[in-house]
C-alpha positions in Angstrom: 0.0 0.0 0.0 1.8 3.5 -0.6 1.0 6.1 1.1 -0.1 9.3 -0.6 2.0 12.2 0.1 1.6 15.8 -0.9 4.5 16.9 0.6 4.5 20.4 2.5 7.2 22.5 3.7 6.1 21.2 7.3 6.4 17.6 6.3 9.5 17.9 4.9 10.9 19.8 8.0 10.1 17.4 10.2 11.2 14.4 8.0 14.6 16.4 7.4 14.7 17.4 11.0 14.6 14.0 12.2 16.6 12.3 9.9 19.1 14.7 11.0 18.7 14.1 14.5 18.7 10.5 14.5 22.1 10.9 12.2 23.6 13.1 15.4 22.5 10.3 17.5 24.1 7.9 15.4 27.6 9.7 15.6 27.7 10.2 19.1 26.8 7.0 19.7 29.3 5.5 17.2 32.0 7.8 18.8 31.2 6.7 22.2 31.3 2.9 21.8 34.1 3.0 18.8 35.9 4.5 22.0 35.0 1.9 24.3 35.6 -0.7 22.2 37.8 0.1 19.2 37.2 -0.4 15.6 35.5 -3.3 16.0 32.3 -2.0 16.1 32.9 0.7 13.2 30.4 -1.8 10.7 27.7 -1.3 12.8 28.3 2.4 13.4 28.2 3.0 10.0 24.4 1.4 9.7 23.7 3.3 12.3 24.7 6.4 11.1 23.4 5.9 7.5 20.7 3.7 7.6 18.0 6.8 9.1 19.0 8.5 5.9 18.4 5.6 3.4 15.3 4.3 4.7 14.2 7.8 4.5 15.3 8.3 0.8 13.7 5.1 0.2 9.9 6.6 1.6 10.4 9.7 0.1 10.8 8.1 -3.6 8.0 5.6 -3.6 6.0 6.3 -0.6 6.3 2.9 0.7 4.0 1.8 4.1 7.2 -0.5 3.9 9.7 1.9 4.3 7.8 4.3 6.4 7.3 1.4 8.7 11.0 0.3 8.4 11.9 4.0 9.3 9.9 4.2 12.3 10.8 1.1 14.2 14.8 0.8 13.5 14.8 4.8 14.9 12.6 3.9 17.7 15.1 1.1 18.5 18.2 3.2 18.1 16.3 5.7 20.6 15.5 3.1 23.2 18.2 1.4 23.2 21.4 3.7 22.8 19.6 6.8 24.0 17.4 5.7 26.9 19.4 2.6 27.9 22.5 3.1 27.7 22.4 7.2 27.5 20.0 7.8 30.6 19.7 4.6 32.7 23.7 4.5 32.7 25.4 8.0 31.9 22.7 10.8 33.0 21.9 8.5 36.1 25.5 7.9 37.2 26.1 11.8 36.2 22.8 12.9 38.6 24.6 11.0 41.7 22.4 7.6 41.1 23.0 4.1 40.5 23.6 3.6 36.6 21.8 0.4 35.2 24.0 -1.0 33.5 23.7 -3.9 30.0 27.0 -4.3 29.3 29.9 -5.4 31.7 31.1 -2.5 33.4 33.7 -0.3 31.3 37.2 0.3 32.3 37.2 3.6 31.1 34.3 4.3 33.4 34.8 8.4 34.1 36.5 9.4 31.2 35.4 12.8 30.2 34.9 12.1 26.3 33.3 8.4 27.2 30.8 9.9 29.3 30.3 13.2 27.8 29.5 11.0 24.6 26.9 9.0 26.5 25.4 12.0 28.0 25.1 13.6 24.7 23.9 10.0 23.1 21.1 10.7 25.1 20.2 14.1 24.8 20.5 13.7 20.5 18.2 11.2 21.0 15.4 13.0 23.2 15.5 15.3 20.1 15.5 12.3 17.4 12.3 10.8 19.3 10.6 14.6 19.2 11.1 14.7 15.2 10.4 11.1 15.0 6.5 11.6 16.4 6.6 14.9 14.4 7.5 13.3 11.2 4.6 10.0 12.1 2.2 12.8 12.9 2.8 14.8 9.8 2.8 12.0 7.2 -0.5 10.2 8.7 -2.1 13.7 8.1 -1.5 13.8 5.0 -1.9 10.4 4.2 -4.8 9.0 6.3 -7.2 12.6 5.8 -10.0 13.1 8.6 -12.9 12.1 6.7 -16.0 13.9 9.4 
């Protein structure tokens, strides 16, 4: 099924706004763990830093429910899990005095200034990229699924 789109300058800015939000996320999270971990990880940092952006290009060319699905869920899991778990329940906790939760074995660079910083910022990016990312929904189900009262 493709979705009809009639783009406006306010659908547009929110699908540009988050795409570029989730692509901030994506490089501070890359930075962050390529740190931790090395160059080992630098694969997946690239899908998560350019996959927003295709999936995107993809919707906008055909209108796909596909690819406006596929856009939706792999940001909403890059949100959860890089910017609410790992961002908030470990940095911005530990950071506010508290306990972090913590899904990976503890770090041994635990309280380095660009590690956290990076996982701070992880999380704030992706406060934003979730904000654009309901924007964007909300726009493009306006436009495409019309109030018909």
């Amino acid at each position: 099924m493709n979705l009809v789109l009639a783009p406006s300058k306010q659908d547009y800015w929110s699908a540009k706004l988050s795409v570029l939000t989730m692509t901030l996320t994506g490089i501070l999270t890359a930075i962050h763990h390529l740190y931790r971990f090395g160059f080992e990880v630098i694969v997946p940092a690239v899908i998560v830093i350019a996959l927003p952006y295709l999936l995107m290009r993809w919707f906008w060319r055909g209108g796909k429910w596909l690819a406006f699905a596929a856009y939706g869920i792999f940001t909403a899991l890059i949100i959860l899990r890089f910017g609410i778990s790992d961002g908030f329940l470990d940095h911005i906790v530990k950071f506010l005095g508290g306990t972090p939760i913590h899904f990976l074995p503890e770090s041994p660079i635990v309280g380095d200034l660009l590690y956290e910083t990076t996982g701070i910022l992880s999380f704030v990016a992706s406060t934003f990229a979730a904000y654009y990312l309901y924007k964007f929904i909300r726009d493009t189900l306006r436009v495409a699924l019309p109030d018909k009262s």
